[in-house]
N, C-alpha and C positions, 0 to 999 in steps of 0.2 A: 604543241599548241592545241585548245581544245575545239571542240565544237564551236562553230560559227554561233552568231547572234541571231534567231530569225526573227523579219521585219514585214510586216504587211503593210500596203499601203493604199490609203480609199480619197477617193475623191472624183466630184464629179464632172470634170475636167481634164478629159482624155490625155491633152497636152501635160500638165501638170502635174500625171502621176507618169506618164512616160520621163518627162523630164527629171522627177523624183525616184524613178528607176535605174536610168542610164546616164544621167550626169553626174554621176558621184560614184568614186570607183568606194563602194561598200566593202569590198573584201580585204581591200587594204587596209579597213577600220576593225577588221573581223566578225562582217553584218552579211547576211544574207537576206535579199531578197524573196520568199517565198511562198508571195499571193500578194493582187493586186484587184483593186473591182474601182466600179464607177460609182455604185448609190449603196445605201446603207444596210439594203437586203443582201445584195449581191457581196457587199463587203462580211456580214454574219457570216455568211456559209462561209467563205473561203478561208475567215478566222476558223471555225470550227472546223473545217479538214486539216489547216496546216498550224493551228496551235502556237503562232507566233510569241514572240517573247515582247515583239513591241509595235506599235499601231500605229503608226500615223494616219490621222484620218481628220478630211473636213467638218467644220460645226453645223455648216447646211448644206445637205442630200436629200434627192427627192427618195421617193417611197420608204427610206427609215433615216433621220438625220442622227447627226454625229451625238445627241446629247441621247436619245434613246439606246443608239447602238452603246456608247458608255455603259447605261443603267446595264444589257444584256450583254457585254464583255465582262464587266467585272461578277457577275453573277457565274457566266462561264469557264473565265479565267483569271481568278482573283490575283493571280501575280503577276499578270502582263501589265505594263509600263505604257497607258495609251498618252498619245501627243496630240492636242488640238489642233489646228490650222483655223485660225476666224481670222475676218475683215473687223477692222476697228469698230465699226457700227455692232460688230456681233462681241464685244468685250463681255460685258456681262452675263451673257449667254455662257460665253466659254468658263466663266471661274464658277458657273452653276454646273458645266462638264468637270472641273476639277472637284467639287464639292462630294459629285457624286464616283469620284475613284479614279480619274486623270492624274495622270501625274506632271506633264508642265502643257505649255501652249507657247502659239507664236502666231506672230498677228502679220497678216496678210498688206502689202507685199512682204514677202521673204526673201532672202540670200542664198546663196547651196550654203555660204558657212555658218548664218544662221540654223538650218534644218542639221546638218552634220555636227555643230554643237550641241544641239538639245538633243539628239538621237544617240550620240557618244555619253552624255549626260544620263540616258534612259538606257541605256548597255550596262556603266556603270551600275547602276541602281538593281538592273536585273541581273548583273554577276553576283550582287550584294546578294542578294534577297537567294540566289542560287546558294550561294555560300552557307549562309545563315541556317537556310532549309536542312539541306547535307549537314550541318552540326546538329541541328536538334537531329533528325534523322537517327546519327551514330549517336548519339543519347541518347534516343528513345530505344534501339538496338541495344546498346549495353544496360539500360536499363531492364530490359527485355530478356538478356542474358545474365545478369544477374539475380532475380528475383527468386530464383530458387535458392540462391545463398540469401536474400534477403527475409524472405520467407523465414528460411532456419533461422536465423538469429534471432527476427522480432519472435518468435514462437518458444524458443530456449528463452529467449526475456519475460518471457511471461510466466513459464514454470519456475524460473528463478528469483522472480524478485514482484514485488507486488506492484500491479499497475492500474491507474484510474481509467475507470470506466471513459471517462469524456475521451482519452487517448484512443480508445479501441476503433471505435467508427472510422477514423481518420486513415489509420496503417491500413486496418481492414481493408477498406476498399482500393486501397495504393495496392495492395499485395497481391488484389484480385484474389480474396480467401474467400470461401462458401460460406455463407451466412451460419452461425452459432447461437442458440440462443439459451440461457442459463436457465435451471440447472446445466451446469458443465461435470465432464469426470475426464481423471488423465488414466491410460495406459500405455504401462514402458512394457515395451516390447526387444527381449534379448537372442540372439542367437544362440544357441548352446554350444558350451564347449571351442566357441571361435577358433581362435589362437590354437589348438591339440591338430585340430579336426581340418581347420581351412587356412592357417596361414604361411602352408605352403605355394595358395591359386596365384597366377600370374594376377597383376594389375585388371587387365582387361578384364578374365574370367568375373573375379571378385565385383567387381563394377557390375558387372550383368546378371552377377545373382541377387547379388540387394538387391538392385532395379526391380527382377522381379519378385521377390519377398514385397519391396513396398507393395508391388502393383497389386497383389496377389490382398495382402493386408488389406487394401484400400478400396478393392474391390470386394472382400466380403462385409467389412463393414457398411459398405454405404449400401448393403439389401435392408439394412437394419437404420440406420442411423446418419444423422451429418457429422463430419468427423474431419479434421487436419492431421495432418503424421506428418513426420519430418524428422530425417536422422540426426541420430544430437551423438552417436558417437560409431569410431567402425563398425561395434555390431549391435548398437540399440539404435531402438527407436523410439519416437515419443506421439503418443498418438491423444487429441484433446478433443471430446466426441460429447455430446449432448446426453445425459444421464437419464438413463431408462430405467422402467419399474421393476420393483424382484427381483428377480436372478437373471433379467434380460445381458444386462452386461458381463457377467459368468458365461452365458452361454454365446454371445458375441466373442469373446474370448477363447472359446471352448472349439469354437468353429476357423478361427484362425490359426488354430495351435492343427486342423485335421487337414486343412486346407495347405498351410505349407509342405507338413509332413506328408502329404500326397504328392503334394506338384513339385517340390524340390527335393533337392537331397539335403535340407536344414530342418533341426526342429527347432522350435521357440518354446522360451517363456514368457507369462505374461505376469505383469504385478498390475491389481486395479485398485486406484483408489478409491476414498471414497467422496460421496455428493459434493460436487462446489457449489454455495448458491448465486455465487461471482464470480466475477476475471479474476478478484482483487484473493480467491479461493485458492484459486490454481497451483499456486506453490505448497499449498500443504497438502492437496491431494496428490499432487507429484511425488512429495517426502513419503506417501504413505503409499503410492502405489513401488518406490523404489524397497519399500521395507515389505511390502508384501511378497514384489520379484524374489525378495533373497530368500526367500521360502522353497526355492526350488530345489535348492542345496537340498533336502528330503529327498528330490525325486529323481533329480540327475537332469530335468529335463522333461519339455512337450508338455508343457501344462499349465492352467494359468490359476492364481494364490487371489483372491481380493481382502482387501483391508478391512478387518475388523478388531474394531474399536475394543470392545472389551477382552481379548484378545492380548490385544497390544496393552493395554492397561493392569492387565496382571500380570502378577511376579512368573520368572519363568515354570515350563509345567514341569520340570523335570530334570532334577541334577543330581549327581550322586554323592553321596558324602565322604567326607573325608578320613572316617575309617572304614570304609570301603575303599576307600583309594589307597589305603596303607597294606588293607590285604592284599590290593593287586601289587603293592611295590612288594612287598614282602617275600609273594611269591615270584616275582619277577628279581628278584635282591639272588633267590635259592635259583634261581635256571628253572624251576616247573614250569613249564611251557603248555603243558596240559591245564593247569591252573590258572594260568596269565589270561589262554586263549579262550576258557571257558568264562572266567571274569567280563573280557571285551564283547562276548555273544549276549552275555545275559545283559550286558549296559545296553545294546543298540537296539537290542529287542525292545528293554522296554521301554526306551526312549521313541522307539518308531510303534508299540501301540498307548502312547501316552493320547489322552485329549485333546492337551494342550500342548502342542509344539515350543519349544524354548527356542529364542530370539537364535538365528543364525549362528551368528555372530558370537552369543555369549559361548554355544557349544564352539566352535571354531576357537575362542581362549579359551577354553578348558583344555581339549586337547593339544593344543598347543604348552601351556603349562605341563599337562602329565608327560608329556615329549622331553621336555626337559629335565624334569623331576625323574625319569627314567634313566635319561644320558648320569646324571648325578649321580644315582646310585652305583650305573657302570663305573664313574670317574672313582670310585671310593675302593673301585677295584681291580680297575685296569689304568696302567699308564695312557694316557690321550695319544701318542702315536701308535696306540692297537684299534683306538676306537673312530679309525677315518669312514671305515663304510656305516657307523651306527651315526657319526654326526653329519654324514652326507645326506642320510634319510631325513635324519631332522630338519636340515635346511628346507627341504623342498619343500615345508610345508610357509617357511619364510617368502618363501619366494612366489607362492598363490597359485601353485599348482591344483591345488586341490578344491574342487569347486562343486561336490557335492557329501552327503553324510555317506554314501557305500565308497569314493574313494579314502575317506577318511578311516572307516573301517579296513580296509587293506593297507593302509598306509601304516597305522598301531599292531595291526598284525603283522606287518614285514619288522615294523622295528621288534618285536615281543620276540620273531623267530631269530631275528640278527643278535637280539640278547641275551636271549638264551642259550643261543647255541656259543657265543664267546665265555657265558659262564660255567654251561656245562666244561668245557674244555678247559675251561682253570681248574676245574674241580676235582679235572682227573686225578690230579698230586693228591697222593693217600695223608698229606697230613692235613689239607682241607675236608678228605673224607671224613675225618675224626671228629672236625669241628662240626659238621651236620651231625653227624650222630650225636654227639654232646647235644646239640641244638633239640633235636628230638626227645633226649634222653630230657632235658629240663622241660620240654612241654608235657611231657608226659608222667612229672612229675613234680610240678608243682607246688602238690602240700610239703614235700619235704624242706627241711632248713637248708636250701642249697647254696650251700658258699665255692668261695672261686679252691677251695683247698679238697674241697667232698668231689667237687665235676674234675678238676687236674685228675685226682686218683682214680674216677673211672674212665677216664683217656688214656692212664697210665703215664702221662705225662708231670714233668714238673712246673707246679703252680704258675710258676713265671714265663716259661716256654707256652703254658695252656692259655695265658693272660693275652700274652703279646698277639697270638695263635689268631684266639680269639677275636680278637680286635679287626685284625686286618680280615679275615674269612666275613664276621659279620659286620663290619661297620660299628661296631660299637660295644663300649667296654662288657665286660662279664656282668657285674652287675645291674649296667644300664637294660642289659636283654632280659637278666631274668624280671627286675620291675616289671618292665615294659610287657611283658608276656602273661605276668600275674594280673598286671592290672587289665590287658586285655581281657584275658577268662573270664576276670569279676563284671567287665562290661557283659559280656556275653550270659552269666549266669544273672546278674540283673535284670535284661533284657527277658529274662527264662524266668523272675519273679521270685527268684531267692531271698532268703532274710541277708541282712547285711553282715549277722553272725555268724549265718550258716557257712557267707563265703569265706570271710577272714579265717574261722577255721581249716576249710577246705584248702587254702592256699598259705595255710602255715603261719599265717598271722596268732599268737598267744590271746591279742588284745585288741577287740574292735575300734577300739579309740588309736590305735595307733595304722592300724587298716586304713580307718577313716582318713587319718592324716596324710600317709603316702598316696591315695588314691588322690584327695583332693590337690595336693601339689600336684602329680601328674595332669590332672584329666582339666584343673579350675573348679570342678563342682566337688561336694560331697557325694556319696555314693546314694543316698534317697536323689539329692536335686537331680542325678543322672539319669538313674530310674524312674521318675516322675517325667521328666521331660522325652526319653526313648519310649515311653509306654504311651505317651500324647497325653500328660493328666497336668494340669496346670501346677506347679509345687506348692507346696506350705509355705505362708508366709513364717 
């Protein structure tokens, strides 16, 4: 059973409220008695010490009557349940005490079972109204307890999807959010390295580091700026702050990236977008500050990238071509490994002092392509149950291990030494030795009329043994290599500003016109269109 009902009771008629005290066993109704007075002053204070739940009290008292004391009960305790007591002459008096926040009356004479019905009536009422209270209460509590998921969500709705201004004010202030006022700018804020580095921390642990990551964020921003943040995933965050002049926001950023890397053991990235001049902005500065973040892939980390337009609007700064990419298979095809590895130095190099950074992303499929394009030429040489540790490398980069440009570099370097050294070791068989040497022997010789019957006899082998030979050592028939090999030099001597005469001679061609013909099957161009375009000079029409 719960707490009793407390009952005061006024009136100024000693007998009357004795009567109203002790004739009526109250506790059997579950009503306590706990203050009584004779006049209207004396009745106020003893409401105000004992805070009853319900009043009975006379319409006429000397020194405060019962319709004043109303106006200052309901003033002091707007959910206690006051009960009238008037003389028939005092009726309209009394529905002016309910007017002003009585809740019944009873007209004089009374019964104990009249007074015990409108008080049980007035318990009712005040269990309600208790009831009632306690549910918004736990509403207003879980409301209270959720807001920081409510928060998240309406804030993730705004970076994702466009929203009207008239809507903002409304959540706004439900969310209890710090005033914003547009220009606005987003920054995503990343943990580095998450998953390698911390997702081994217990529950707990992890919870307390964020915590103070936000705090730590939230508190170096607001020296500078108004700003919301709110985690949008385990290890980002999303941060919507009021857009500063110049490079204010760089260095806002710049300060957060020194701040955690002080006070934790996390570093961040930052991606900043650029200017919103609305709410209804937000989502494209988000797109553009999530495309800046991916810029860190450069640096490994600790640093923050902002979004620039012309930047993003041009083609990437930097990719290599695809007969650079042939030399590196070529020598990766041969086991040089010295050749492979000085290939991969000179790519990153001058990819990392290029101007123009190339999209993430695009370098991320490239390498991922040459990865494969690698595994291929091992397959053309080895059975696929020798090549489990070279296609175990390749996976990992499927699988999103790799989250900056220097792990990607170790990662072409482990595969270039896993390949090389499987090739070196086929190689050791002295009849694949023959075929390099052959291989040599036709680079280095070129201008002669080298047929598959001239190379068998300096291998000493026969045509057919040197064909098959051939084939399987390089990937490709006798005369596909020697083309192949002529036609590169002629690129290369093009490139060098040779006449087109001078080369066809030099590679044994009798007939420029027929030079011309095989190069242009090969290559698609004629040998002018390829050296007009390798030299950067617009061709002849």
């Amino acid at each position: 059973m719960g707490q009793p009902v407390k009952l005061c009771i006024v009136d100024d008629i000693r007998s009357v409220v004795d009567m109203l005290k002790h004739k009526i066993p109250w506790a059997e109704h579950g009503i306590e008695v706990v203050g009584s007075a004779t006049n209207g002053e004396e009745g106020l204070v003893v409401i105000r010490q004992t805070s009853p739940d319900i009043i009975l009290t006379d319409i006429r008292m000397p020194k405060m009557d019962g319709l004043e004391m109303t106006r200052s009960i309901v003033e002091m305790l707007p959910h206690s349940k006051i009960i009238i007591l008037s003389a028939y002459t005092d009726f309209e008096y009394a529905k002016k005490a309910i007017q002003y926040g009585a809740l019944d009356y009873v007209k004089k004479p009374f019964s104990i079972e009249d007074i015990i019905k409108v008080v049980l009536k007035a318990k009712e009422a005040s269990e309600q109204d208790k009831r009632e209270r306690s549910h918004v209460i736990g509403l207003e509590k879980k409301i209270k307890e959720s807001l920081p998921a409510l928060r998240q969500e309406y804030m993730s709705l705004l970076v994702h999807h466009q929203t009207e201004e008239a809507d903002i004010s409304q959540w706004w202030g439900f969310l209890d959010l710090p005033p914003l006022q547009a220009p606005l700018a987003v920054m995503v804020i990343q943990i580095d390295q998450f998953t390698d580095k911390y997702g081994g921390l217990v529950v707990k642990e992890l919870e307390l580091a964020r915590f103070s990551l936000q705090n730590i964020v939230e508190e170096t921003i607001k020296e500078h700026t108004s700003a919301v943040i709110f985690r949008e995933a385990l290890n980002r965050y999303v941060c919507i702050m009021q857009a500063q002049p110049g490079d204010r926001l760089m260095r806002i950023a710049d300060s957060c990236c020194e701040n955690i890397a002080s006070y934790t053991k996390f570093t961040i990235s930052i991606g900043i977008g650029m200017e919103a001049g609305s709410v209804r902005e937000l989502p494209k500065s988000y797109q553009q500050a999530l495309s800046a973040l991916s810029y860190h892939f450069y640096t490994g980390g600790n640093g923050a990238f902002s979004s620039q337009q012309e930047a993003q609007d041009s083609a990437a700064g930097w990719i290599y071509t695809t007969e650079s990419e042939n030399e590196f298979l070529f020598g990766f095809r041969s086991g040089n490994k010295e050749k492979t590895l000085e290939w991969l130095a000179s790519i990153f190099d001058e990819m990392q002092s290029s101007s123009v950074l190339p999209e993430p992303s695009d370098v991320e499929h490239l390498f991922h392509g040459l990865s494969l394009r690698m595994l291929r030429v091992l397959l053309e040489k080895f059975p696929r149950s020798s090549l489990k540790e070279f296609e175990s490398k390749v996976q990992e980069a499927r699988r999103g291990s790799r989250s900056s440009l220097q792990e990607y570099r170790q990662w072409l370097t482990e595969l270039c030494e896993i390949g090389c050294r499987l090739i070196d070791k086929e190689r050791a068989s002295e009849s694949q030795k023959i075929i390099y040497r052959s291989i040599d022997y036709i680079k280095s010789h070129l201008q002669l009329d080298l047929t598959l019957e001239h190379c068998a006899r300096q291998a000493n082998l026969s045509w057919g043994y040197y064909s098959n030979l051939f084939k399987k050592v390089s990937g490709t028939t006798f005369q596909q290599f020697v083309t192949q090999a002529k036609i590169e030099r002629a690129k290369s001597m093009l490139i060098e500003d040779f006449q087109v005469q001078e080369i066809a001679q030099e590679l044994g061609y009798e007939h420029r016109r027929y030079f011309s013909e095989v190069f242009k099957k090969q290559t698609g161009l004629t040998p002018t269109e390829f050296k007009e375009i390798s030299l950067g000079r617009s061709p002849k029409p």
